[in-house]
C-alpha positions as CSV (number, residue, x, y, z in Angstrom):
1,X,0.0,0.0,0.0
2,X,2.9,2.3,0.8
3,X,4.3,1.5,-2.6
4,X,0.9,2.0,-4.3
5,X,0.0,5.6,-2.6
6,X,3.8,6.4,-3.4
7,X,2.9,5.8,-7.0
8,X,-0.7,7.3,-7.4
9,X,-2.0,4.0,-7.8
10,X,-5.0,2.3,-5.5
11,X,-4.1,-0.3,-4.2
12,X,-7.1,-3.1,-2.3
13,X,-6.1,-5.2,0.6
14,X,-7.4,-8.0,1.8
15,X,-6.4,-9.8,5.3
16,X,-8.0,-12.2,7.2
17,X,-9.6,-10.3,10.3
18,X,-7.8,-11.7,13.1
19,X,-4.9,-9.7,12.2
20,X,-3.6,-7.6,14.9
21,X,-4.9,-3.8,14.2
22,X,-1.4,-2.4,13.7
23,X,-1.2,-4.0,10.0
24,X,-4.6,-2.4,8.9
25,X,-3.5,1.3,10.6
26,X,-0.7,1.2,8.7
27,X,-2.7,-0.1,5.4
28,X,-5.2,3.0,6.0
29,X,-2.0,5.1,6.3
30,X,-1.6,5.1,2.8
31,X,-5.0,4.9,1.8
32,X,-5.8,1.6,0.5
33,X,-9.3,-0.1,0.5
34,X,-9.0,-3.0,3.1
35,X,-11.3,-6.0,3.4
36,X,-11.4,-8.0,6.2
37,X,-12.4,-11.7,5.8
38,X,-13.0,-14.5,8.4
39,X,-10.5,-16.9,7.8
40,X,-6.7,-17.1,6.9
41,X,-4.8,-15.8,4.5
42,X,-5.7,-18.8,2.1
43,X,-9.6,-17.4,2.2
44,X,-8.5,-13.9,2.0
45,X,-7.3,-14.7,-1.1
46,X,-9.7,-16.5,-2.5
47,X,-12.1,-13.2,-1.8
48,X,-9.3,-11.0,-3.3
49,X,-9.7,-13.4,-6.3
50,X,-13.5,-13.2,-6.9
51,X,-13.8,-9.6,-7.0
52,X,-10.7,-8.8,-8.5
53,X,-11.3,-6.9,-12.3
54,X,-8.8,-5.6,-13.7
55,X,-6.0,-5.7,-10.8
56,X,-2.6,-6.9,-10.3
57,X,-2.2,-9.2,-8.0
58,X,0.6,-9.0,-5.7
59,X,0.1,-12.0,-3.0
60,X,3.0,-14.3,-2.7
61,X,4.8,-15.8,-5.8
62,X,1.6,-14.3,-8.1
63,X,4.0,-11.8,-9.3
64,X,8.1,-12.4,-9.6
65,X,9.5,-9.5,-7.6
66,X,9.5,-10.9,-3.9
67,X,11.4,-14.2,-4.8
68,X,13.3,-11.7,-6.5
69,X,13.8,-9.5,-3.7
70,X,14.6,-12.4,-1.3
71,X,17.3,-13.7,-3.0
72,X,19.2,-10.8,-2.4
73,X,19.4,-12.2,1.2
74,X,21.5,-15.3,0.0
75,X,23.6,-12.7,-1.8
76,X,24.2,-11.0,1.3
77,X,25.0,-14.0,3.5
78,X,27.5,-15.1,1.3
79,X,28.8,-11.7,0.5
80,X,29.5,-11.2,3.9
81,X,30.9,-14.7,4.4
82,X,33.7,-13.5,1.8
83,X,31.9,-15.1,-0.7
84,X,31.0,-18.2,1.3
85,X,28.1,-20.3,2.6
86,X,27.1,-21.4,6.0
87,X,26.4,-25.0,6.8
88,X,22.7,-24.5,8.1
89,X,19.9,-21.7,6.9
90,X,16.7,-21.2,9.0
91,X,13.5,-19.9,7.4
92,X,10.9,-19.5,9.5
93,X,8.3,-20.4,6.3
94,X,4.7,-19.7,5.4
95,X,4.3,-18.9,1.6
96,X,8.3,-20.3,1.1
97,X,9.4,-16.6,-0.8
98,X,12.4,-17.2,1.5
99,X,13.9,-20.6,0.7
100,X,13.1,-20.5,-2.8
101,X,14.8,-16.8,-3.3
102,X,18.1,-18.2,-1.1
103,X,18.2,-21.3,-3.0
104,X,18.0,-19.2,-6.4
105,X,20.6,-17.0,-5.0
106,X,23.0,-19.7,-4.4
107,X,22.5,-21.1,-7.7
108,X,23.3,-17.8,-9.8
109,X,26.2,-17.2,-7.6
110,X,28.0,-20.2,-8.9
111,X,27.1,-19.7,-11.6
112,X,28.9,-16.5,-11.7
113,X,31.9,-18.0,-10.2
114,X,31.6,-16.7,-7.0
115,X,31.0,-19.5,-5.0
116,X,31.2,-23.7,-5.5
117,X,28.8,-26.2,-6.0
118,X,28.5,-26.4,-2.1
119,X,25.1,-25.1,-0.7
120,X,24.1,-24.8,2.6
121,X,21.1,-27.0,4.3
122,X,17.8,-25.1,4.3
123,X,15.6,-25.5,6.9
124,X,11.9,-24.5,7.1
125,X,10.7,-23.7,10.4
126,X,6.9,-24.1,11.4
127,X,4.5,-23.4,13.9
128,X,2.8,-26.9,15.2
129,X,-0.3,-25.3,14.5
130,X,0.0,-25.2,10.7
131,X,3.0,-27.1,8.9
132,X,2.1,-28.3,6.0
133,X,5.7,-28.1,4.7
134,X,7.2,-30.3,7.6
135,X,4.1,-32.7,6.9
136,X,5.1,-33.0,3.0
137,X,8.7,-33.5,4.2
138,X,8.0,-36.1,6.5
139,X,5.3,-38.2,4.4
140,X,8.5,-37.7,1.6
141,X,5.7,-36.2,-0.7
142,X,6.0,-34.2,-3.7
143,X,2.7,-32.0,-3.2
144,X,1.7,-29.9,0.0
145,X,-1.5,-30.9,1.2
146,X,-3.4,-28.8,3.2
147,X,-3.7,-28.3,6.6
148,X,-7.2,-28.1,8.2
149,X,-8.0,-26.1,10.8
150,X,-4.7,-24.0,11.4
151,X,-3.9,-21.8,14.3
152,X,-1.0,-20.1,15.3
153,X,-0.2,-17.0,17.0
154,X,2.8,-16.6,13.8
155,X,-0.1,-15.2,11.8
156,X,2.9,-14.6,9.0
157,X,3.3,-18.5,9.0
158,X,-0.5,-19.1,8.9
159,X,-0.6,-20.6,5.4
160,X,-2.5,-23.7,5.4
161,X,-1.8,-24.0,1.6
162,X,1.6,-22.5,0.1
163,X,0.7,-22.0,-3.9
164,X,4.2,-23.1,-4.6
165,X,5.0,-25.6,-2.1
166,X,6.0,-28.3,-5.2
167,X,9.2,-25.3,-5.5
168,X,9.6,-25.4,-1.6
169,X,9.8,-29.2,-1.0
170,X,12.4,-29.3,-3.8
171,X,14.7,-26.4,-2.6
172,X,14.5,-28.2,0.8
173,X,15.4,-31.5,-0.6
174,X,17.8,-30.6,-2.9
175,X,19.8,-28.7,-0.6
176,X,19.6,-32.2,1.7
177,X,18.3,-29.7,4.7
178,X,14.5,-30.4,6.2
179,X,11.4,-29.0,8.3
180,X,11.0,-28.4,11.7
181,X,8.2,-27.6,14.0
182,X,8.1,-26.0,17.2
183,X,5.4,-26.5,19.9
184,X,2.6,-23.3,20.1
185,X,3.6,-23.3,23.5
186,X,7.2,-22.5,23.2
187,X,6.7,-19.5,20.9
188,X,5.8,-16.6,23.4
189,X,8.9,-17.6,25.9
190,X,11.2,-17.8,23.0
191,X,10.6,-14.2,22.2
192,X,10.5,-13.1,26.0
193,X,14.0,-15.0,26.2
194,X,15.3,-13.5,23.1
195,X,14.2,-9.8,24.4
196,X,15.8,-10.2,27.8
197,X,19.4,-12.0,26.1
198,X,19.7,-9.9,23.2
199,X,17.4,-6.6,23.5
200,X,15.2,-7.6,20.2
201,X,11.7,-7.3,20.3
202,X,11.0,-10.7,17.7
203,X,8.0,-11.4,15.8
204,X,6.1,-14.8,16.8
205,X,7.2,-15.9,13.6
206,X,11.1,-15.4,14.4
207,X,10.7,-17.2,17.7
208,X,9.7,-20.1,15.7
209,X,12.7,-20.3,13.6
210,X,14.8,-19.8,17.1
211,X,12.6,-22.5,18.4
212,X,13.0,-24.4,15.9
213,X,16.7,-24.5,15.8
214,X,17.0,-25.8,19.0
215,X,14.7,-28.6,18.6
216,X,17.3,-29.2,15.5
217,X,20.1,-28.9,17.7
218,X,18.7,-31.1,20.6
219,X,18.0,-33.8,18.1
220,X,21.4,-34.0,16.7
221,X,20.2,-32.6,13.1
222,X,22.5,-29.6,13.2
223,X,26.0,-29.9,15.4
224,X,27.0,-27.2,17.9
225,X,29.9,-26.8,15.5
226,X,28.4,-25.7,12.6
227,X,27.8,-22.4,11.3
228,X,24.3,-21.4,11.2
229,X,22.7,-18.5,9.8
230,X,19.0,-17.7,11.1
231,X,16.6,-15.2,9.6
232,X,15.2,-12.6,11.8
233,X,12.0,-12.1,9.5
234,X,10.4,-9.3,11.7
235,X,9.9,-7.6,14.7
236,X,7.3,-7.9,17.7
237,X,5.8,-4.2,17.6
238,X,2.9,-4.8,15.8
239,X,1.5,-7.7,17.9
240,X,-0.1,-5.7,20.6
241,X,-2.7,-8.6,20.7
242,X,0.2,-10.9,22.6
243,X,0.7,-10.0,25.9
């Protein structure tokens, strides 16, 4: 919406209604229509779908430039690893823009010459409450099915139905890395811990990926040896709902 107001162009919003209030003040900010719908993000946009006329829709993966934009993040890592790569990446995942961007990135920077064929082991970090992708990983299938009835208080990781999931499974698999998830119950103390350790204020959705790599380090998946990179994918201002 800020992009859209920035540009002269209206721009229509659609979240499901449960969202703290934060995200739609900052939506009405910059003067876009917002329509609230009961439901997740999967039914909000299936309502964004059956009125849309003449739009362009810019949910996840319906249009190139987030992938896009993500990759840059696997740039940077290894930029900053003097042209490196870590042994472990964890993506706290919802719609998957972050593992298949990385992946992409890794795969353009050898073939730059910038890098080898090495690649670091992804790992997509879910809520207990909807993970679809660790369900697809475990069952070894090549499809992501569902997942009825999802709740989590990682609203950004509340997709019961990732559109590209076929393109997540295969970054994950090909990069011999996995899925994780991490107890509903664990997620508010992780970002209380990480606040009083580190002064961040996390997103739920962060804490799962922390969360999660310590279930992966308890189980003997990741050593305490190797290097690990973990994306931070937000901050905890905006969910006033969470006390």
């Amino acid at each position: 919406s800020a992009y859209c107001a920035a540009a002269g162009v209206p721009s229509y919003i659609f979240m499901p209604d449960d969202t703290p209030e934060p995200f739609f003040e900052s939506c009405k900010l910059f003067g876009a229509e917002i329509v609230r719908v009961s439901g997740t993000i999967s039914e909000a946009g299936q309502e964004m779908r059956k009125r849309n006329g003449d739009w362009v829709d810019l949910s996840t993966t319906k249009e190139p430039y987030r992938v896009e934009g993500k990759k840059t993040l696997g740039f940077e890592i290894s930029e900053q690893m003097g042209w490196g790569v870590p042994d472990v990446i964890i993506c706290p995942t919802g719609g998957g823009t972050a593992i298949m961007g990385i992946w992409k990135a890794f795969e353009e920077l050898e073939a730059l010459g910038l890098i080898g064929s090495e690649r670091p082991r992804l790992y997509a970090a879910q809520s207990g409450g909807c993970a679809p992708i660790v369900r697809a990983i475990e069952k070894g299938t090549d499809n992501v099915e569902p997942w009825v009835n999802s709740e989590t208080m990682a609203l950004g990781l509340r997709v019961p139905s990732p559109f590209s999931g076929r393109l997540i499974l295969n970054a994950i698999r090909s990069s011999g890395g996995g899925a994780v998830a991490v107890a509903e119950h664990d997620i508010e103390p992780i970002r209380r811990m990480t606040g009083k350790l580190e002064g961040l204020d996390i997103s739920p959705e962060s804490a799962v990926g922390i969360a999660g790599l310590r279930n992966l380090v308890d189980s003997g998946t990741i050593d305490y040896d190797e290097e690990v990179v973990f994306l931070n994918t937000g901050g905890g201002a905006r969910y006033t709902n969470i006390s």
